[in-house]
NUKOL-900770 format. One record per residue: x, y, z of N, C-alpha, C in turn; residue number from 0. Coordinates in steps of 0.001 Angstrom, whole numbers, plus 500000, padded with zeros to 6 digits. Layout:
BEGIN
[vexmar [X,Y,Z],[X,Y,Z],[X,Y,Z],NUM]
...
end
This chain:
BEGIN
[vexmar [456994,643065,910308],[457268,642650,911698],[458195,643659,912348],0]
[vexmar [458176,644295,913746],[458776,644979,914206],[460245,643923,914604],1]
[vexmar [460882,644815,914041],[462235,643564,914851],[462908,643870,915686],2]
[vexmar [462381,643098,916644],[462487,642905,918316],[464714,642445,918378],3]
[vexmar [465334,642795,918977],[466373,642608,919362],[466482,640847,919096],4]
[vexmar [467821,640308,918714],[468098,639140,918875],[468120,638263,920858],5]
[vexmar [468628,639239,921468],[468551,638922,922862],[466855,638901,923402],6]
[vexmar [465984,639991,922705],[464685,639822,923028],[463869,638861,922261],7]
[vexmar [464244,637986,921186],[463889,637264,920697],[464605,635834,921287],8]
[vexmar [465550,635390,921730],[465801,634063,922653],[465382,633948,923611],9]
[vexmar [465024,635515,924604],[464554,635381,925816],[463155,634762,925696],10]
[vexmar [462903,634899,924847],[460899,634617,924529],[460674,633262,924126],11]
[vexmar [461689,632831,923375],[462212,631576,923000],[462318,630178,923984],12]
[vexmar [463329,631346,924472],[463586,630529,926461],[462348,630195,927300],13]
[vexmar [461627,631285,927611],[460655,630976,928565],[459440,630146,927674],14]
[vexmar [459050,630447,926352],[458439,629149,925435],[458755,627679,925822],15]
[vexmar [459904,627644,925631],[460357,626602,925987],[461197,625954,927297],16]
[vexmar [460464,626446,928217],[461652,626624,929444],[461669,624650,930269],17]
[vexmar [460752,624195,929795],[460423,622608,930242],[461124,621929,929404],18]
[vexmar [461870,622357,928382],[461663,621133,927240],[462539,620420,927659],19]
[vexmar [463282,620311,928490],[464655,619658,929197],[464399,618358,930306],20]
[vexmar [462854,618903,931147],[462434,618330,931847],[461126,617745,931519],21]
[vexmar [460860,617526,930558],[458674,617372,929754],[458673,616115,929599],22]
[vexmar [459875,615242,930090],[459503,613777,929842],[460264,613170,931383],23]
[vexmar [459695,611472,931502],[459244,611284,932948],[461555,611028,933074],24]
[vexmar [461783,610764,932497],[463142,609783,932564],[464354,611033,932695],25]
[vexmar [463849,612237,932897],[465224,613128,932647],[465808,613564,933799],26]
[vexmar [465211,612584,934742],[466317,612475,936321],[466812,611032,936534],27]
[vexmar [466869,610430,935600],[468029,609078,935263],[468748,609282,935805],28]
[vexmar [469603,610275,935310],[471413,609856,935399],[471851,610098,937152],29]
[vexmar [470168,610882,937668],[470410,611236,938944],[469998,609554,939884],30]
[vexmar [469396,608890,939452],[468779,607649,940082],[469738,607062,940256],31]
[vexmar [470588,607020,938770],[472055,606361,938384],[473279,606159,939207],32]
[vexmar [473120,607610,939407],[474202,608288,940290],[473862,607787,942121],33]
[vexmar [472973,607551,942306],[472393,607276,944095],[472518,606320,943743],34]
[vexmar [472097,605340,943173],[471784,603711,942989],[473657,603743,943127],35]
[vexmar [474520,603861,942613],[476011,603559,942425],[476159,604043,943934],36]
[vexmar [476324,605437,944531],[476427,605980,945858],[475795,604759,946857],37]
[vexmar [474919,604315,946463],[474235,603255,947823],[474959,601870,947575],38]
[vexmar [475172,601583,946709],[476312,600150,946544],[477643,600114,947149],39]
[vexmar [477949,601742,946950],[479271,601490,947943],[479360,601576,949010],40]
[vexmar [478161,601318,949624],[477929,601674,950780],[477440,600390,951195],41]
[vexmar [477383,599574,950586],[476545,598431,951074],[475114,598373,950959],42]
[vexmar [474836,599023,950594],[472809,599302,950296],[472387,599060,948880],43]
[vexmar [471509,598147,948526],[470973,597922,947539],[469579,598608,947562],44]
[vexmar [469020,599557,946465],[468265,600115,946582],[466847,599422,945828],45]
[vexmar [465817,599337,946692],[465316,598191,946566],[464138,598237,945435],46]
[vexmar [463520,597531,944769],[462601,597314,943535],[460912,597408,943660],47]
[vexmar [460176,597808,943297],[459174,597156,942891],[458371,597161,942091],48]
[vexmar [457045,596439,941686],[455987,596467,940950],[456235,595115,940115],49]
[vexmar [456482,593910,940502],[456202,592935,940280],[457026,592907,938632],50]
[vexmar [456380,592408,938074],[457310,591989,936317],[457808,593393,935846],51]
[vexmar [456803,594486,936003],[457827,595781,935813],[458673,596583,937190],52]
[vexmar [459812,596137,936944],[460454,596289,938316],[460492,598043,938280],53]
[vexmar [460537,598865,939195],[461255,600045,939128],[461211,600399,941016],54]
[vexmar [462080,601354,940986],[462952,601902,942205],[461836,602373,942891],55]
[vexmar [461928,601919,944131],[461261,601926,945182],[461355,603499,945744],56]
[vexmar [460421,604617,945589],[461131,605677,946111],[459614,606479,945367],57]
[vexmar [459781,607238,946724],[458777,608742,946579],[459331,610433,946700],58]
[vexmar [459137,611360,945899],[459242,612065,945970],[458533,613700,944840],59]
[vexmar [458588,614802,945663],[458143,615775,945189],[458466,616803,945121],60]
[vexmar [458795,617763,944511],[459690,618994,944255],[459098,619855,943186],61]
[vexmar [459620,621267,943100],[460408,621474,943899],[460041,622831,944540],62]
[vexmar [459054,623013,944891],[458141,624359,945315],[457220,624640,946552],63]
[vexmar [456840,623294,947028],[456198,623517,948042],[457110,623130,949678],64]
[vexmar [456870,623258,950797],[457526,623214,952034],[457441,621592,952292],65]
[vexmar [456313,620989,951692],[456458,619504,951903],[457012,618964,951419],66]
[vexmar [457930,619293,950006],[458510,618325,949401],[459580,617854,949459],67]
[vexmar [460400,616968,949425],[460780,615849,949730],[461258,614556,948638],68]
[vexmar [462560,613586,949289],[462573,612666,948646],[462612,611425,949959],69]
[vexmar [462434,609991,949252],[462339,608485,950345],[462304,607601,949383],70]
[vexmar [463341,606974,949738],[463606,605492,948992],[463286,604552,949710],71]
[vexmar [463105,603172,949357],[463148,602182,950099],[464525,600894,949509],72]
[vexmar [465412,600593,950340],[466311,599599,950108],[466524,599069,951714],73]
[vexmar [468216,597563,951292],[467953,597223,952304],[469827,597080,952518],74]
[vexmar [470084,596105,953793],[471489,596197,953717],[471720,594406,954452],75]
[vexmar [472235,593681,953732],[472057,591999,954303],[473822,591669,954331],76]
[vexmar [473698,590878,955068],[474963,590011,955557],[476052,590895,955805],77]
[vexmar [476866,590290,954567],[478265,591446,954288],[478352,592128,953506],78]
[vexmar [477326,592830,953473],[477076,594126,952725],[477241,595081,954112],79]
[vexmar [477109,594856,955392],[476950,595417,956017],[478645,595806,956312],80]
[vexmar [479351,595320,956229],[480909,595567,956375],[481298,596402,955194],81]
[vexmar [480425,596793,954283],[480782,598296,953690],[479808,599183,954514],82]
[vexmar [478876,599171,955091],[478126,600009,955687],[478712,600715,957001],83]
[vexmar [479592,599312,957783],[480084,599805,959171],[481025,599313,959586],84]
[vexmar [481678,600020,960552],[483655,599244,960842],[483070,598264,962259],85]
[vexmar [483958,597291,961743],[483884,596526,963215],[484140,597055,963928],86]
[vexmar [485019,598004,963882],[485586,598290,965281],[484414,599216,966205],87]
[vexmar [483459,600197,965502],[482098,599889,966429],[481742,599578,965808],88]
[vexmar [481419,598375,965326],[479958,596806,965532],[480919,595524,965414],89]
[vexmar [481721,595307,966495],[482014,594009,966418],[481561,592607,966581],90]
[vexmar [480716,593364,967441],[479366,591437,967485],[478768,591827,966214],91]
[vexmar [478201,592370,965313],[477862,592188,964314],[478585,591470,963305],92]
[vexmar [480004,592071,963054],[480845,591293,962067],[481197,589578,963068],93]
[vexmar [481088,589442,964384],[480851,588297,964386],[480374,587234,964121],94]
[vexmar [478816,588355,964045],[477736,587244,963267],[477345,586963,962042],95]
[vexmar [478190,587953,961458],[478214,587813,960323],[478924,586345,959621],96]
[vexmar [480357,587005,960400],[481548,585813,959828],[481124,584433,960447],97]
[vexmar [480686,584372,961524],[479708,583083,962255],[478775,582233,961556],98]
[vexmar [478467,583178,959922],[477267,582623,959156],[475970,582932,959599],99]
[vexmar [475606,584051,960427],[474465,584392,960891],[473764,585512,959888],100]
[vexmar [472078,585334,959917],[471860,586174,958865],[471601,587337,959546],101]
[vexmar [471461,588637,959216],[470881,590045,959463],[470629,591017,958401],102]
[vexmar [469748,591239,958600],[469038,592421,957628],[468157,593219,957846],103]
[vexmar [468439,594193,957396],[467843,596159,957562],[467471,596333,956309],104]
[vexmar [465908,596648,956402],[465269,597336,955315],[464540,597926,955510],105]
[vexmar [463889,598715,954414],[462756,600147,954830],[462342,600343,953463],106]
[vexmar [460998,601300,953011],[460773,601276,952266],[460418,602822,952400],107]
[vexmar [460212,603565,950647],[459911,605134,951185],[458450,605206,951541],108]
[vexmar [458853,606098,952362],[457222,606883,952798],[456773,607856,952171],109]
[vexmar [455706,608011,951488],[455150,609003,950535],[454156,610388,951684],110]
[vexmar [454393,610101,952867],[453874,610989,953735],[454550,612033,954102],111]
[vexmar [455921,611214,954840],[456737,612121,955487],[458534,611970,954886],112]
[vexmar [458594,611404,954088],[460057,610940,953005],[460819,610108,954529],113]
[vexmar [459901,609436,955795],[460615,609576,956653],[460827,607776,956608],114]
[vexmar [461696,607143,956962],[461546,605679,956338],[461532,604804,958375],115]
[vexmar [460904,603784,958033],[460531,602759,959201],[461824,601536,958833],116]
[vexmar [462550,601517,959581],[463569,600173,959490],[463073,599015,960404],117]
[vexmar [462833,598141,959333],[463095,596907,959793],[464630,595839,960534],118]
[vexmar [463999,595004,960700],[465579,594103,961605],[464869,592493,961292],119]
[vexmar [465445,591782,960875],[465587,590663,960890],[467038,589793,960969],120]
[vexmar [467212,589019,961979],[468847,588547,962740],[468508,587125,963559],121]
[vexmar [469176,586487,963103],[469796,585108,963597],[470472,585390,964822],122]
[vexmar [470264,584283,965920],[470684,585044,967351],[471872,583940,967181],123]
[vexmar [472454,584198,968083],[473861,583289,968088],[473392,581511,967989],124]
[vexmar [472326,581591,969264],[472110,581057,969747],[471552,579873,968571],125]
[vexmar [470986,580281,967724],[470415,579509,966569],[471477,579255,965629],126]
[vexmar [473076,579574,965577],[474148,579349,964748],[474424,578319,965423],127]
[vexmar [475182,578622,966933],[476163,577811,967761],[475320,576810,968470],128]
[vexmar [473562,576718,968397],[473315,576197,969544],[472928,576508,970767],129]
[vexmar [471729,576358,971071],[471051,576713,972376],[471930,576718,973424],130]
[vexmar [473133,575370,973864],[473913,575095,974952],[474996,575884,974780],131]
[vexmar [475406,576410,973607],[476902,577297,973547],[476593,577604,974520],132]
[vexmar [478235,578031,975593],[477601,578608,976909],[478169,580178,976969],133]
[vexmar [478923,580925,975612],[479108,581964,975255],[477924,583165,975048],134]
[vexmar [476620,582026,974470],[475725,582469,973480],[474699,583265,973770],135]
[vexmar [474339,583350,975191],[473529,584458,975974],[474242,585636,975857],136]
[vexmar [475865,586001,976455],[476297,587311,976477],[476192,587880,974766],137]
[vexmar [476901,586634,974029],[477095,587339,972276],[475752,587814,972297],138]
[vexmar [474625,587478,972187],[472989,587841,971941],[472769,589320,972895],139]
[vexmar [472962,589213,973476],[473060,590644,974438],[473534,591392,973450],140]
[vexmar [474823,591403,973249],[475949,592627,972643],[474948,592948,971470],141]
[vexmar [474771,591693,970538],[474377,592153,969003],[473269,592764,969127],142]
[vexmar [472647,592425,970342],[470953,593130,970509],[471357,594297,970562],143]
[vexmar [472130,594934,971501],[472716,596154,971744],[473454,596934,970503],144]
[vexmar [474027,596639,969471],[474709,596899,968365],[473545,597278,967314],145]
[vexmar [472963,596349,967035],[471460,596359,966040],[470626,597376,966660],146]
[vexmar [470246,597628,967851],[469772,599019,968785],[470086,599815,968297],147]
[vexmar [471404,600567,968314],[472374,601367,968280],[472367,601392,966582],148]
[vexmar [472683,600712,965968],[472427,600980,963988],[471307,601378,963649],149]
[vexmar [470029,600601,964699],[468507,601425,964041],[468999,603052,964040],150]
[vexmar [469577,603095,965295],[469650,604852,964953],[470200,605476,964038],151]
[vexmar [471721,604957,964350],[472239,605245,962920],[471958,605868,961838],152]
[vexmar [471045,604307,961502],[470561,604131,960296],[469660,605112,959598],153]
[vexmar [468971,605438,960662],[467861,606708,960508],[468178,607761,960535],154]
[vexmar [469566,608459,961083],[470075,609313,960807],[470976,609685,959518],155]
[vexmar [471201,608273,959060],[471766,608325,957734],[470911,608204,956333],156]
[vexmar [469550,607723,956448],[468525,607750,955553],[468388,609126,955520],157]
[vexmar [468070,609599,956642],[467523,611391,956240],[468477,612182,955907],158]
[vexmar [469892,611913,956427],[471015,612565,955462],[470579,612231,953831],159]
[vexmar [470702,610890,953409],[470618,610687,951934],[469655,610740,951454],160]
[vexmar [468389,610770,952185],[466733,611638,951034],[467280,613457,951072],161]
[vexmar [467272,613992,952088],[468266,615294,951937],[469130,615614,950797],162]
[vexmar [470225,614603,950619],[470950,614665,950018],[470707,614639,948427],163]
[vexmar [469684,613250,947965],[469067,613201,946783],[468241,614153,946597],164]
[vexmar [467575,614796,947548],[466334,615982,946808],[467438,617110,946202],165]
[vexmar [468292,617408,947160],[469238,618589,946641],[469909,618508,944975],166]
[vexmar [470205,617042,945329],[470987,616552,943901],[469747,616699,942942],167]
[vexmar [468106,615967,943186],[467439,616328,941903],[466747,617501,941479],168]
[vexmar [467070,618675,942534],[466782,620133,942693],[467781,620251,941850],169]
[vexmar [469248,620594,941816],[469789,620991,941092],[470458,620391,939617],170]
[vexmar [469949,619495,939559],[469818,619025,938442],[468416,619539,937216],171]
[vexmar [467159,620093,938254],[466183,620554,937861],[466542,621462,937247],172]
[vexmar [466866,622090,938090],[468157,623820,937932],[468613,623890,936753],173]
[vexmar [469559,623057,936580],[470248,622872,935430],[469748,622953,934502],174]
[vexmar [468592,621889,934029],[468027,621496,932358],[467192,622147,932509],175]
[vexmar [466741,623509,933488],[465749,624655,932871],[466294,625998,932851],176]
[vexmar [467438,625999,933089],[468305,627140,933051],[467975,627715,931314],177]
[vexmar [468566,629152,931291],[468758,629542,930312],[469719,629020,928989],178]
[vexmar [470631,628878,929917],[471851,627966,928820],[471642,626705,928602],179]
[vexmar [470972,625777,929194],[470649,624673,928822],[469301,624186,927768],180]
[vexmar [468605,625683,928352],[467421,625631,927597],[467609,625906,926088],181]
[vexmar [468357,626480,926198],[468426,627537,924781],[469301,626517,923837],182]
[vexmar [470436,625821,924516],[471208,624690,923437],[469943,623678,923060],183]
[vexmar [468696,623344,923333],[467976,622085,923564],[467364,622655,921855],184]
[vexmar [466810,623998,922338],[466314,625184,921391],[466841,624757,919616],185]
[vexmar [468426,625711,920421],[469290,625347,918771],[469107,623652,918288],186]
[vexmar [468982,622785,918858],[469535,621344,918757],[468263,620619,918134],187]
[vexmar [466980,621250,918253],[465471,620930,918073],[465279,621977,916721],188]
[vexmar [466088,622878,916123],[465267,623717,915081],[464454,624260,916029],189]
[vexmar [464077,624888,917171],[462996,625116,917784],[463250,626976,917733],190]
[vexmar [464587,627611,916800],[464950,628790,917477],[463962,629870,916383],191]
[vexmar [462860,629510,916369],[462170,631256,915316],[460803,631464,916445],192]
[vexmar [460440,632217,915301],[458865,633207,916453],[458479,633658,915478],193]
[vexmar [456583,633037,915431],[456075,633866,913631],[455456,634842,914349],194]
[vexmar [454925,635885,913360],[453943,636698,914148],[452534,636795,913322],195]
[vexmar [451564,637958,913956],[450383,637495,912964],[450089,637394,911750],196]
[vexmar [450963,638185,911102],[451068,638193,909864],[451748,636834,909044],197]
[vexmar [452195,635795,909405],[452490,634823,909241],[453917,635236,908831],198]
[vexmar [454719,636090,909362],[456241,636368,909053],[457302,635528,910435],199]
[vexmar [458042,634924,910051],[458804,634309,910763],[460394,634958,910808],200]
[vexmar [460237,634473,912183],[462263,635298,912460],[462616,634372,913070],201]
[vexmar [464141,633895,912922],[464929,633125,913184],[466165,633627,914054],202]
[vexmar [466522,633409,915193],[467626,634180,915912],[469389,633092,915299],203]
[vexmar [469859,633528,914640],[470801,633312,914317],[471649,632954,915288],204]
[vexmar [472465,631322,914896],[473220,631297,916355],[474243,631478,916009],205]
[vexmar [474952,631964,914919],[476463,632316,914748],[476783,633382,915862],206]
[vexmar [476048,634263,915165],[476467,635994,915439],[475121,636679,916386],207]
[vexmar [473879,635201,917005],[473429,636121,917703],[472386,636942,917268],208]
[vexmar [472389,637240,915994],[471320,638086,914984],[470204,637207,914827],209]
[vexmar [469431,637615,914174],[468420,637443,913378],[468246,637408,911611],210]
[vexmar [467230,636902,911165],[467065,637171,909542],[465227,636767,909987],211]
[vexmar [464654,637855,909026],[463257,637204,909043],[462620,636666,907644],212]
[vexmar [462059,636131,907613],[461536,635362,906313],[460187,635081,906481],213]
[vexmar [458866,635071,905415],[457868,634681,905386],[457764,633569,905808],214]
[vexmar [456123,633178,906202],[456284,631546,905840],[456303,631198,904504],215]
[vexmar [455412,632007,903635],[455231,631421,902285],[456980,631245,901598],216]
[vexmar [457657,632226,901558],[458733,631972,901161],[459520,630739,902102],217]
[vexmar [459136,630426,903127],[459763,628656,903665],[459074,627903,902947],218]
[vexmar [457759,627801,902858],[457194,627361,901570],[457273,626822,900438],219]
[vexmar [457904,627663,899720],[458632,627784,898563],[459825,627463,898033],220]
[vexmar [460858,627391,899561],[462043,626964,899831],[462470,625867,899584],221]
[vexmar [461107,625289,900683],[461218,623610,900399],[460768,623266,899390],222]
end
């Protein structure tokens, strides 16, 4: 066997194995992990589906073409919404809240455009206090006006955080196909030799970086 450099023997190693970090469906967990916690403190529960097998509502594709993209679907109910927004702008909201009125914002991802459609569902005053409250026309005004004003918001803050998650599972991609990540996966798997035709095998040594080559028959024999 010609013996190729220890650095030219990991590099070959590396690009062999340059997926093995990413070759199974679950190795952007800790990134789901990480948004799912980010959207709780925020008041957003990120929402479920597929019936008895539940999983996270969300489309996305990366990381090479101009269309790709991430879109979740979750939602934001009652007083969850008082981690989402200060009374001090949405105070008819936290009215209706503390009033016992229901409201809720949800959306689901779009696999077209990562671009999400918000829903509104809200209890008008008028159905807490009573048709005759004689407050209950202006409060219904304001919150109409407030809930207006959050659709936007809201949509400006979804496309911040699909933005935000594609970047996070871009560079997380980054990461577990990098060279250094690849190459520890390498050492950690026995995965670090290269036979050649002759059925002679070389092993890149991870002390010192070197190499040693050995038959197969003599691994063979070993064992």
């Amino acid at each position: 066997m010609n013996q190729p450099s220890a650095e030219q023997m990991k590099q070959e190693l590396i690009e062999e194995h340059r997926n093995i970090n990413v070759d199974f469906d679950d190795w952007a967990e800790p990134v789901y992990e990480w948004f799912e916690e980010y959207l709780a403190e925020r008041g957003i529960e990120w929402s479920k589906e597929g019936g008895a097998t539940q999983s996270r509502d969300m489309t996305w594709s990366g990381f090479w073409s101009q269309g790709d993209g991430f879109g979740f679907g979750g939602e934001i109910v009652n007083k969850r919404f008082k981690k989402y927004v200060t009374e001090k702008k949405y105070p008819m909201l936290y009215k209706l809240i503390d009033d016992g009125g229901f409201v809720k914002m949800y959306w689901h991802g779009d696999s077209r455009s990562f671009r999400n459609t918000i829903n509104v569902e809200a209890e008008s005053f008028g159905q807490i206090h009573g048709e005759d409250h004689p407050l209950k026309d202006i409060w219904d005004v304001e919150v109409d006006k407030e809930i207006e004003r959050l659709e936007s918001d809201l949509d400006e803050d979804l496309e911040s955080m699909n933005k935000m998650m594609y970047r996070k599972l871009e560079e997380t991609y980054d990461n577990l196909t990098s060279d250094k990540e690849v190459w520890e996966s390498i050492v950690a798997n026995d995965l670090n030799s290269i036979t050649n035709d002759e059925g002679e095998t070389a092993w890149v040594s991870v002390e010192d970086e070197g190499f040693e080559i050995q038959s197969i028959e003599e691994v063979t024999q070993d064992e």
